[in-house]
Each structure stands twice: as C-alpha cells, then as structure tokens.
KERO-900224 format. One line per field, with one value per residue (C-alpha): residue in one letter; chain; x, y, z. Coordinates in steps of 0.1 Angstrom, whole numbers, plus 5000, padded with zeros to 4 digits. Layout:
! KERO-900224
residu A	...
chaine A	...
px X	...
py Y	...
pz Z	...
! end
This chain:
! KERO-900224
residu X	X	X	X	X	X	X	X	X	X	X	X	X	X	X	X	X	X	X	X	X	X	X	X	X	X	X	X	X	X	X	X	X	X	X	X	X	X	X	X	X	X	X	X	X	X	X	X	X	X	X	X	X	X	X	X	X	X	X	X	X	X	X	X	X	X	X	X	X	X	X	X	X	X	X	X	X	X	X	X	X	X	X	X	X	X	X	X	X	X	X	X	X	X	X	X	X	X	X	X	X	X	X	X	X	X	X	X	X	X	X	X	X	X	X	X	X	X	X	X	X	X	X	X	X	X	X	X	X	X	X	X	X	X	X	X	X	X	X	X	X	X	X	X	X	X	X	X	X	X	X	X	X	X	X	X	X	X	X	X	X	X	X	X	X	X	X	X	X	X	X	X	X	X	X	X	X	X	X	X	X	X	X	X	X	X	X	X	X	X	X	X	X	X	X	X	X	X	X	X	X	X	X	X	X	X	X	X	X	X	X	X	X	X	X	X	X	X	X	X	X	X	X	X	X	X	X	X	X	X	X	X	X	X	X	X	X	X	X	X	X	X	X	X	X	X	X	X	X	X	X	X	X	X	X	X	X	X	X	X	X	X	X	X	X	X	X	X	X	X	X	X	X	X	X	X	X	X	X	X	X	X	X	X	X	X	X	X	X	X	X	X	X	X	X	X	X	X	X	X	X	X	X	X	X	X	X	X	X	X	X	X	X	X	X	X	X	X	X	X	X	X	X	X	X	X	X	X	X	X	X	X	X	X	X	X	X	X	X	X	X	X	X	X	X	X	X	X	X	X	X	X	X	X	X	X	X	X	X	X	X	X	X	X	X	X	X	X	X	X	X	X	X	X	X	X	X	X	X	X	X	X	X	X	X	X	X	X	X	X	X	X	X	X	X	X	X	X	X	X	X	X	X	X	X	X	X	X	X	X	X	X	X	X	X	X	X	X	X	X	X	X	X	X	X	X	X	X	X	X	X	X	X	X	X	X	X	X	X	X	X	X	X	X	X	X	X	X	X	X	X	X	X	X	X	X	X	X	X	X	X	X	X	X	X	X	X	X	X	X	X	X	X	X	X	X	X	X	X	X	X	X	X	X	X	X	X	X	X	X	X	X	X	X	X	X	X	X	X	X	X	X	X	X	X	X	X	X	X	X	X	X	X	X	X	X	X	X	X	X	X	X	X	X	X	X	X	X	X	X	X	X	X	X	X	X	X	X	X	X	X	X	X	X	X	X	X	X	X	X	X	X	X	X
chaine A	A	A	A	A	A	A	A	A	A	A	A	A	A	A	A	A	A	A	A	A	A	A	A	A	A	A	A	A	A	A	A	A	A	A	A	A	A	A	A	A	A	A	A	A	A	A	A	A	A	A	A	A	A	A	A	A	A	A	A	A	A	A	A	A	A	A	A	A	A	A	A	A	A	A	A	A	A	A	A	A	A	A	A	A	A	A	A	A	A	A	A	A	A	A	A	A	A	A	A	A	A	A	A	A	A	A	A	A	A	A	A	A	A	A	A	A	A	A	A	A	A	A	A	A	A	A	A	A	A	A	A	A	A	A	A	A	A	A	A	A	A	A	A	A	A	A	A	A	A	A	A	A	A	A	A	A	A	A	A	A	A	A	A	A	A	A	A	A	A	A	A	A	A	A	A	A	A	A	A	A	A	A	A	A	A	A	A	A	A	A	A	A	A	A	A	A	A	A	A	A	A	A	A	A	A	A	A	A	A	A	A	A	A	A	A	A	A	A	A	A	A	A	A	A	A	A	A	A	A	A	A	A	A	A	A	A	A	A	A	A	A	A	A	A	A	A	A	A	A	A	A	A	A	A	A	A	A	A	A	A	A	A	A	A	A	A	A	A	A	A	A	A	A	A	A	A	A	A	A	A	A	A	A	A	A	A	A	A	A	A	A	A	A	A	A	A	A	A	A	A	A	A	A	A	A	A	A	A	A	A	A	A	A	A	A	A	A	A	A	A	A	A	A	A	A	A	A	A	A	A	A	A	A	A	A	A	A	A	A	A	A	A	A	A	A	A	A	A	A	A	A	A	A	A	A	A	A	A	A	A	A	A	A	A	A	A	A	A	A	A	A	A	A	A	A	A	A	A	A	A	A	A	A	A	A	A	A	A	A	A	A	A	A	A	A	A	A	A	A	A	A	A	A	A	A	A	A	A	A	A	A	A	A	A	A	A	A	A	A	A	A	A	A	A	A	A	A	A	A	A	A	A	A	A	A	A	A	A	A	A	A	A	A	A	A	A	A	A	A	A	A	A	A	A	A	A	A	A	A	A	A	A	A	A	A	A	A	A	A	A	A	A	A	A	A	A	A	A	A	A	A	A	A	A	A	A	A	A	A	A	A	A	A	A	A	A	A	A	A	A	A	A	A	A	A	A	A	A	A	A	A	A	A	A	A	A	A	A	A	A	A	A	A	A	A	A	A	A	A	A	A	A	A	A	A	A	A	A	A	A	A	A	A	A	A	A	A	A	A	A	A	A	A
px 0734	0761	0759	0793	0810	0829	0855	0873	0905	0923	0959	0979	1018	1037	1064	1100	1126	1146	1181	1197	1187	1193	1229	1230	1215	1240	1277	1264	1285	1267	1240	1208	1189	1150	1114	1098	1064	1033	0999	0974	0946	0902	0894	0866	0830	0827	0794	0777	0764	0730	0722	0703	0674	0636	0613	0582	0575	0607	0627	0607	0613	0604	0610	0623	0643	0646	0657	0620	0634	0598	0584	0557	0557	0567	0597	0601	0625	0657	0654	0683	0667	0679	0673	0642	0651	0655	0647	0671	0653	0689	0689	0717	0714	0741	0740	0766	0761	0770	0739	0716	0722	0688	0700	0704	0668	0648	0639	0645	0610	0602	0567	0553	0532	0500	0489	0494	0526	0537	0543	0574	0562	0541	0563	0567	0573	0598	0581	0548	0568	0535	0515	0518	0525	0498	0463	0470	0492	0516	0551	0578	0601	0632	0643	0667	0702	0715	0710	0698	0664	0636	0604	0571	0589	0613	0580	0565	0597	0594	0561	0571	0600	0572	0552	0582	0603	0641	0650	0664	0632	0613	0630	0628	0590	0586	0606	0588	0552	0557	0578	0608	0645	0653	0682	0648	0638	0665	0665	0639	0643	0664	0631	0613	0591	0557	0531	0487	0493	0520	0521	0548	0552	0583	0591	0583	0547	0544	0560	0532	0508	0524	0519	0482	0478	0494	0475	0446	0450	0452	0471	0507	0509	0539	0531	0553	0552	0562	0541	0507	0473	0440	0415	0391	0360	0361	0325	0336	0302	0269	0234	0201	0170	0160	0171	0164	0176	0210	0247	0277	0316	0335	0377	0385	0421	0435	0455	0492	0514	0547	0579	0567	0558	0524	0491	0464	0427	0401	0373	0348	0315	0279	0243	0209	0185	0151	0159	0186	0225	0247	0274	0314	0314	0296	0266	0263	0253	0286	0295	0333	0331	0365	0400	0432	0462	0492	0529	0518	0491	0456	0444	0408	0401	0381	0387	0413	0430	0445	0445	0485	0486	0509	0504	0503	0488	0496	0495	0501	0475	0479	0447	0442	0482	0480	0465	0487	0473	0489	0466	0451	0423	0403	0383	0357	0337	0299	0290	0255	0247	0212	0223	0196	0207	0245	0232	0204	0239	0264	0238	0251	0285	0309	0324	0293	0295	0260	0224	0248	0221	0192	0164	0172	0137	0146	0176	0166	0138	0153	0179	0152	0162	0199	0228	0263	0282	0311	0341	0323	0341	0330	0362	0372	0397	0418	0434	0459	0460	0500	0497	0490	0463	0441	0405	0375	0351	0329	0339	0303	0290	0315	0323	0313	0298	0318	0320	0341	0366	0397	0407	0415	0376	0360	0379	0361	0328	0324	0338	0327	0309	0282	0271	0238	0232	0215	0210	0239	0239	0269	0292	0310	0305	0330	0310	0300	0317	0306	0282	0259	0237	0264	0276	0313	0315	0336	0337	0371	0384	0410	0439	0473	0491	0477	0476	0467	0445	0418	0391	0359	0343	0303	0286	0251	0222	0214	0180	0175	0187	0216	0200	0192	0219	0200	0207	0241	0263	0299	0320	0362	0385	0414	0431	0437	0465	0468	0493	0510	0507	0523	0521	0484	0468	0450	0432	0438	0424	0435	0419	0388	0365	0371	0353	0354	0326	0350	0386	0397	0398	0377	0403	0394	0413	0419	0417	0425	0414	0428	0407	0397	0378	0387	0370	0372	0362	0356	0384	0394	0427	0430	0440	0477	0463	0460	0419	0413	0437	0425	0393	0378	0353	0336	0339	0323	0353	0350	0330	0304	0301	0298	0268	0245	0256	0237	0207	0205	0209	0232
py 4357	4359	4329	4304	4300	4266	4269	4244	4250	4220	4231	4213	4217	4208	4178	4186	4184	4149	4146	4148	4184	4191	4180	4200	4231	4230	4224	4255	4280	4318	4298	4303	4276	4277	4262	4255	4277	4268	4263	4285	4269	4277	4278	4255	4272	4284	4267	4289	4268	4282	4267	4281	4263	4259	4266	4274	4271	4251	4238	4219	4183	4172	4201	4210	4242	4255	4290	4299	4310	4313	4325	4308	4293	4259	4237	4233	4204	4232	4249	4242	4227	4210	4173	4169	4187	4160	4171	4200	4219	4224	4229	4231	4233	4240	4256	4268	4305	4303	4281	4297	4334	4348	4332	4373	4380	4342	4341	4308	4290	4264	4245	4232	4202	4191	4156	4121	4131	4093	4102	4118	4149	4161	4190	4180	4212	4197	4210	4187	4154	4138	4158	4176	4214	4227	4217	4230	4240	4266	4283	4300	4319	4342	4374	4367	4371	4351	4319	4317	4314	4305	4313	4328	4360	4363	4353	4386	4404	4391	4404	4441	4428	4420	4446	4475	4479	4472	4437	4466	4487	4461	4442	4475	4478	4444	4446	4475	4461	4430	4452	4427	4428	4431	4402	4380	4378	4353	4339	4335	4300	4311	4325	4305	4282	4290	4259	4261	4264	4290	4327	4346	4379	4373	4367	4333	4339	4368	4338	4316	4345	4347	4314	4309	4338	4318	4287	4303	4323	4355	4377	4393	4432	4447	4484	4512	4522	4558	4564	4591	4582	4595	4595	4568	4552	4514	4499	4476	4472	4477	4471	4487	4488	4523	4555	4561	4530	4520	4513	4514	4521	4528	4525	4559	4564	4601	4612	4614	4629	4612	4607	4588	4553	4538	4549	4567	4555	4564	4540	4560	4549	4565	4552	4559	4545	4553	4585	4598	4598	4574	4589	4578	4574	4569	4550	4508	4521	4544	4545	4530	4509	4486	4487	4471	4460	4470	4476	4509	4500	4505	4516	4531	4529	4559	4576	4598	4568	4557	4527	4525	4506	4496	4493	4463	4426	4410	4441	4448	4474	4483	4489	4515	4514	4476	4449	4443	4421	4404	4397	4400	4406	4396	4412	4407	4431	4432	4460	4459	4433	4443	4455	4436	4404	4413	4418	4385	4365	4378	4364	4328	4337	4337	4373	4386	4421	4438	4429	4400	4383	4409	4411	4424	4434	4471	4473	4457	4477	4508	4496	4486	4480	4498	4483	4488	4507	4500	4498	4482	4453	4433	4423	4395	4407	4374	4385	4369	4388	4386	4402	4383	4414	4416	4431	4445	4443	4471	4490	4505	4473	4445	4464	4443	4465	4490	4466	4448	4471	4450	4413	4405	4417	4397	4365	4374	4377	4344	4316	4281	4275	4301	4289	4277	4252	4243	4280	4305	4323	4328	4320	4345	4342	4332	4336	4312	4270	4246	4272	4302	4286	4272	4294	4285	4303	4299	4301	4307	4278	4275	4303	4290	4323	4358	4359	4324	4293	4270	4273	4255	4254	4249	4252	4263	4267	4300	4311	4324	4360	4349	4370	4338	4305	4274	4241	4244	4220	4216	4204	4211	4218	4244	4274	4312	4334	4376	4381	4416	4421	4456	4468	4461	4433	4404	4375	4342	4309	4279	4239	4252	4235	4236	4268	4258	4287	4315	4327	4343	4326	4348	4367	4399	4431	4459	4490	4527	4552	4575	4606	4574	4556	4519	4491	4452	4439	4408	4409	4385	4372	4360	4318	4312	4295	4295	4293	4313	4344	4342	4357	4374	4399	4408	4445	4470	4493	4526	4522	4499	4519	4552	4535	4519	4548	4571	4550	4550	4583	4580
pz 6999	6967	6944	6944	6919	6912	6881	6866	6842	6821	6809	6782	6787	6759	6767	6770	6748	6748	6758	6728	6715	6747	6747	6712	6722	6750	6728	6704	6700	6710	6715	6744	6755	6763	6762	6735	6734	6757	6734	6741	6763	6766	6801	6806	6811	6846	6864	6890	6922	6938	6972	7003	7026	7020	7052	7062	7097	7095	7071	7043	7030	6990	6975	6941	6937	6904	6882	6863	6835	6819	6847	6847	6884	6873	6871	6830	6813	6806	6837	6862	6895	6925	6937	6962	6996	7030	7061	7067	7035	7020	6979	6957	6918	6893	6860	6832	6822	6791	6783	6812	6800	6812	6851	6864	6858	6868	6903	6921	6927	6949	6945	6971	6969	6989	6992	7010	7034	7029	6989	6978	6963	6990	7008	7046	7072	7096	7126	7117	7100	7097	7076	7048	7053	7027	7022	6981	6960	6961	6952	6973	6955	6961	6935	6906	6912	6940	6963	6996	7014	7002	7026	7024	7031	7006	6983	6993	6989	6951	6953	6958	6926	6907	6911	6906	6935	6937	6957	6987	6987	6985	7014	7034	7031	7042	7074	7080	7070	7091	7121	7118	7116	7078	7082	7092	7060	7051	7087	7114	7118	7154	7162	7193	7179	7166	7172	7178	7214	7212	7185	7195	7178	7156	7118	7120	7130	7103	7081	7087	7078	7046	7038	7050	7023	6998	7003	7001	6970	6983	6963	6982	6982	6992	7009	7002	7038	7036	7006	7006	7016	7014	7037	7033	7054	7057	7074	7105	7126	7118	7140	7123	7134	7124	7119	7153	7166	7156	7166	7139	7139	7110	7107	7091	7079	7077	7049	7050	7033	7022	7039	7069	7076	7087	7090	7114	7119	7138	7154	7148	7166	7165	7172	7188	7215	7209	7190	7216	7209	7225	7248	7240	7278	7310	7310	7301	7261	7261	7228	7235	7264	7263	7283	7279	7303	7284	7298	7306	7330	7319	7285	7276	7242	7227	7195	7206	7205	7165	7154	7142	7110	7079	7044	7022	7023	7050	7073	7111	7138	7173	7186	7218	7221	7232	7210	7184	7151	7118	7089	7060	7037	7011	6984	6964	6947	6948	6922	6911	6940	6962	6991	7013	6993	7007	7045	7044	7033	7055	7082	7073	7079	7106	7101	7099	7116	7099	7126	7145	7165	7156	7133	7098	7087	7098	7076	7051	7043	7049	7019	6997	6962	6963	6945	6953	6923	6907	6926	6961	6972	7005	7025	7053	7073	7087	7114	7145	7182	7189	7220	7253	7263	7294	7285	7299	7276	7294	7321	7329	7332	7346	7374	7411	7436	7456	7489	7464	7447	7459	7452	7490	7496	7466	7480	7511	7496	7482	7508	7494	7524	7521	7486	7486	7456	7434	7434	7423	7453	7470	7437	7417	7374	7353	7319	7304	7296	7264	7253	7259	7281	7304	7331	7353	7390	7414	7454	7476	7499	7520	7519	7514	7519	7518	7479	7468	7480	7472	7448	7443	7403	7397	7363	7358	7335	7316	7305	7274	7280	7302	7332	7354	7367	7382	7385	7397	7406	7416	7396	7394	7421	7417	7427	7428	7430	7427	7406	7395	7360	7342	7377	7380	7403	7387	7402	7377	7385	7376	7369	7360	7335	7301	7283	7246	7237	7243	7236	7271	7301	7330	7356	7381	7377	7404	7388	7408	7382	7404	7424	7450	7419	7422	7410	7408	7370	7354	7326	7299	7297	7254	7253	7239	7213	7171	7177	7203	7185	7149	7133	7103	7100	7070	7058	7034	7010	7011	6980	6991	7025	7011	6991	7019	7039	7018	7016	7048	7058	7083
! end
C-alpha cells in the first residue's frame, strides 16, 4: 500500500506592535495602519512513515524490518529499521528523505532468525508460539517504493523485480503462477488456516511453499507465464532390465508460442515384457493404468490427457484434469558424472525413480562408462497434492470379481461371521498397516441402516511377495458408510488401525463405465495431512535424459 507521510511545520510570527505606536499610527493624518511583515519560515524536513505486517503462516514475532539500502540482505547501522515485531507481526520505521535519498529504490527486508524460540531474535510464527518458524536463516522482503506486507510472497514478487520485471508484471505472473487472487499477495492471512493435518489450496498454503524454498536455499524464479516455450523431454520414471525388458515415462512439454498462459505435457509412457510392447490399455501391464474421482466423475489418465502446468519456481500441475500439485524443484548439475555412478546413488535415496526395488546390474551395464555432458542437471521435484483425490491405482488389476460390482453386494460377501481365522478367508484387504508385510481387512457386522453399519478390523502377515495373509487376528472394531462422492458411490470405513506405511487410507468405489461395464475397486482416498501429501522425486533435465537415452537406445 502507499507510504504515510507525517509532516511537521514550526512557524515564527513576529509579535505585535505595542500600544503606543499603535495609538500613533492611529492620530496620523492620511495615514493607513497595518502589520508589520511576517519572516519568512523553512518548513521542517518531512519524515516518511513505512509500516505494514510480517507473516508467514501467520503473523511473525522478533522481527526487524528495515529499508536495504545496500542491498545486501542485512540490516546495516544507517539503514532505517523498525523495533522487533510482537505477536501481531506489525512494523513501523521512520526515516527523513532528505537524508535516505536512495529510499525509492531499497526494498524493505525482513530477516528472519532461527534459533532457541525462548531468545529474542529467533522469529516466532504465531500459529506455532512455541517454536521457532525456521530451522535457518532467512530474509522476507517486499519491492522498493512503499510499505505494507511482508511475506514469502511478496519475496517472490521481488524476485521477478530482481530479475527484470516491473513490481505489476511481476505481481501478475505470480498470481498467475501460484492460481491466486492478485490482492493475496499482500493478504491471505483471511485464508482458513493451513496446519500438518490440514492443506487447503489457497495463498496461504502456496505461502508456506514459498518459504520451505527459502529455508532451504532454493533459489525463487518468477515465470513469465505467457512467455514461449520449447519443447523439451524431462525423465520422470525409469525401470531397466534390458532393451527388451523395460518400463519408462517421460513428462514432455510441447512448445507454445506466446500470448497464452501455462503449459502442456504429455506423460509419455513406453516399455517391453520380454521383447513385446506394452499396451496403454487393457491388460494388468497396460502402459497407463490409473483413475481419478474428480467433480466430474471418473477420470482415466492416458496421454491424451496434458498435464496443465505453469512456469516459474514454485510452480503448480493438474494431472489427468484432477490432482492438482504446488512445488518446486531443485537442480544440480552432474556434467561429466558416470552415469551408472548417478543410478547406484540414486538407489540410496528416497526420490529415487530409476530400478525402484529392482536389480540394477542390467542398466548399469548397458550405460557402461557414459558421462552426462555439459548442461545435465539431476532434479528433486518437492511437491504438495492440494487436492483431496480418490484413486485407483490400477483399474485392470484392483477390480473384485463380477458377483461383486456393487457396494450393497460386497457388504454381502464378507459378513464377520463367515471369517475363518487365523486364515484370511472370508476378510476383504485393506492393503497393507505398519509396513509391507502387514496386511488390514475387514468383515461386515451388523447393519445400522441400508448404507451404513458395523465393521470388524483383523491384521495379517504378508509373505515376501505379498501374495499370501496368515496369522490373522482381530483386532479394531469400527464402521462403514456408502457415501456419494462427485456423484459416484464410495464405501469409507472408519476406526480402523493405524496404517503408517502408506499415504491413503483404503475405500471401495462403484464404477459404471457405461455399455453395462461396472465394477467395484479398491481405491485410495490421499490422508489430509502434511506427510502423507508431500514428496520428491528425483529427475533427469532434458540434457542429462537426452544423454542416457541415447546410450541406451531407447
């Protein structure tokens, strides 16, 4: 918002003339009476006021505002700053322009501290009053030439500042890389609240994307959004065991051309079985394989289907029209790296997406000695599921049998008091609890209306391969309901045992495919929460794919 100004103005009148000249001036003859002349007075120097609030998540607490009139990301002795925030994040700080002359062009900064949340440096989010809001260092900052908010997203609208852009384009493209109201920019703190349990998609959430960039180093880039593009091939998946005996999907953006905003890409998917091509569709190794419930019913993904996207770092994708992601990535290049040292030590990591779970020997003999060229960069991709999606994860394979294709009959199928423990039988699966080799199923008691009733929880050993449950037991007792979701039936359960090993919790979907081809699926319903919704996956650049792809001869 506009700066205040506060102005101050002393003026010296002169004192009056005394009585007696008066009484003179008065008696002569032809003569005028009048004041004596007013001296000339300086205005005092005008000082400007800057004020505006601090917030994160919410507002922040111990935080010094200041003009950086070096720019160098720190409050300097010279540089006009505010007193430590309180609680409400509010910052004032007051400076004389004829002494600040460079004020128009140094953006307001606002460090923010880690460390012991008792000391009075460390910045405290007023959501968490506890702890300290960052786990290091870093600065939230606003562009030059007026008060207001301070946020992590007025820091990446100085990022398209610094890099070029006016304050308004820059501003646009944000609102339009982060699909928010412009106006939240400066205020999102009306938004509902975002917490670990709860990541609603709104500014505040993209806000606290922002900031996870800027505590962890990762450098803002502020997308012009209706800027050109070239195509370009990014590796997202990749199992190798052969050339004839392989499975990989690329994300390949089409060009644009400028004038409109946001992006196209394809998931592009190929592979082998033993020397043959893998279908898209139609058989358990189809090719693309998943579905999502969005408010439009049912949506199978294939690549007919674009993945929508925007520019910049943080960016935003819908995926298959329904799953809708905010994130980021980060690069690091790997020129002249071996590209079997690359795959043996993505195998340690978490985003590993290259032989996940398989042997490597094929690959990396088949990549040899290679080196990545110049320009290959290997990238994590952080990203957070907004949307609150129903999945099936394959719809050739988690299909129940035909005698089964509505929920009424599947609650039919499995009465508690057919199942015959310690053996699974008579159980349905609910994937698996505390880890791989733990299996949840359930059985139907009694009905307390048509759509909702009693159910009875076991959990099981897995073997190995996760083909065979024994040793079951029962354990939790809970309930069901069929519920109506986007006009599609679901059947949730609820009190069921804990399943730390997985993000979803396990529901059943009806699904008319229309033509008289209905099924009931196991689906996955994604957890509300911060762990269950965020995730990185390591990538190869278009560089560093184009490279391995060659060697490979794929």
């Amino acid at each position: 918002m506009p700066h205040s100004i506060s102005t101050s103005r002393a003026l010296r009148v002169r004192a009056g003339t005394t009585a007696a000249a008066a009484a003179l001036a008065l008696t002569a003859c032809g003569g005028s009476g009048g004041d004596d002349p007013v001296t000339p007075v300086t205005p005092a120097p005008a000082t400007v006021t800057l004020s505006g609030e601090v917030a994160v998540n919410g507002t922040l607490k111990n935080v010094v505002v200041c003009l950086d009139r070096n720019a160098n990301a720190v409050c300097d002795a010279g540089e006009p700053a505010s007193a430590p925030t309180a609680a409400d994040g509010k910052y004032t700080l007051t400076y004389d322009p004829a002494v600040v002359t460079d004020a128009a062009t140094a953006r307001l900064i606002a460090p923010v501290r880690a460390g012991d949340p008792s000391a009075a440096s460390t910045a405290i989010d007023s959501t968490h009053p506890t702890v300290a809001v960052a786990a290091s260092d870093y600065v939230l900052s606003r562009p030059a030439g007026s008060g207001g908010a301070i946020n992590p997203l007025t820091t990446l609208v100085q990022a398209g500042v610094a890099a070029g852009m006016t304050e308004a384009v820059a501003r646009e493209n944000v609102a339009l890389q982060l699909a928010i109201a412009a106006a939240k920019v400066d205020a999102y703190q009306d938004d509902p609240a975002t917490t670990n349990d709860q990541l609603p998609d709104t500014a505040r959430t993209a806000a606290l994307v922002v900031e996870a960039m800027l505590e962890n180093k990762v450098p803002l880039v502020v997308g012009d959004q209706k800027a050109a593009l070239t195509a370009s091939s990014t590796l997202a998946s990749l199992s190798y065991g052969s050339a004839s005996d392989f499975y990989l999907q690329t994300l390949d953006r089409s060009a644009k051309a400028a004038g409109t905003a946001g992006s196209e890409t394809t998931d592009a998917r190929s592979g082998k079985v033993a020397g043959v091509a893998r279908p898209d569709g139609g058989s358990a190794d189809a090719l693309y394989r998943t579905a999502y419930l969005g408010a439009n019913g049912w949506n199978y993904c294939s690549r007919s289907v674009a993945i929508q996207s925007t520019a910049g770092n943080p960016s935003r994708s819908v995926s298959c029209g329904v799953r809708t992601t905010v994130g980021f990535t980060t690069g690091t290049s790997v020129a002249d790296q071996a590209m079997s040292d690359l795959v043996t030590r993505w195998q340690t990591l978490a985003s590993n997406t290259i032989n996940v779970g398989v042997s490597t020997a094929g690959l990396v003999g088949a990549l040899g000695n290679s080196k990545f060229p110049a320009g290959a960069e290997e990238q994590v991709r952080t990203n957070l599921v907004l949307s609150s999606d129903i999945t099936i994860d394959n719809v050739w394979t988690r299909g129940l049998p035909q005698d089964r294709n509505t929920l009424e009959a599947v609650v039919a199928r499995y009465p508690a008091s057919a199942v015959a423990l310690p053996g699974p039988g008579g159980s349905l699966s609910m994937g698996i609890t505390t880890g791989a080799l733990r299996n949840l199923r359930v059985a139907f008691g009694a009905a307390t209306s048509a759509t909702a009733g009693a159910a009875q929880f076991y959990e099981c050993d897995l073997n190995a391969d996760q083909s065979v449950a024994s040793n079951c037991a029962a354990t939790a007792t809970g309930t069901y309901a069929m519920e109506t979701v986007n006009g599609q039936r679901i059947l949730r359960f609820s009190g069921q045992p804990a399943t730390p090993a997985v993000n979803y919790d396990v529901v059943y979907a009806q699904v008319d495919w229309g033509g008289g081809n209905q099924w009931v699926y196991r689906a996955h319903a994604i957890k509300p929460g911060l762990q269950a919704r965020m995730s990185t996956a390591s990538r190869l650049n278009a560089t560093a794919w184009g490279a391995m792809k060659a060697q490979l001869g794929l």
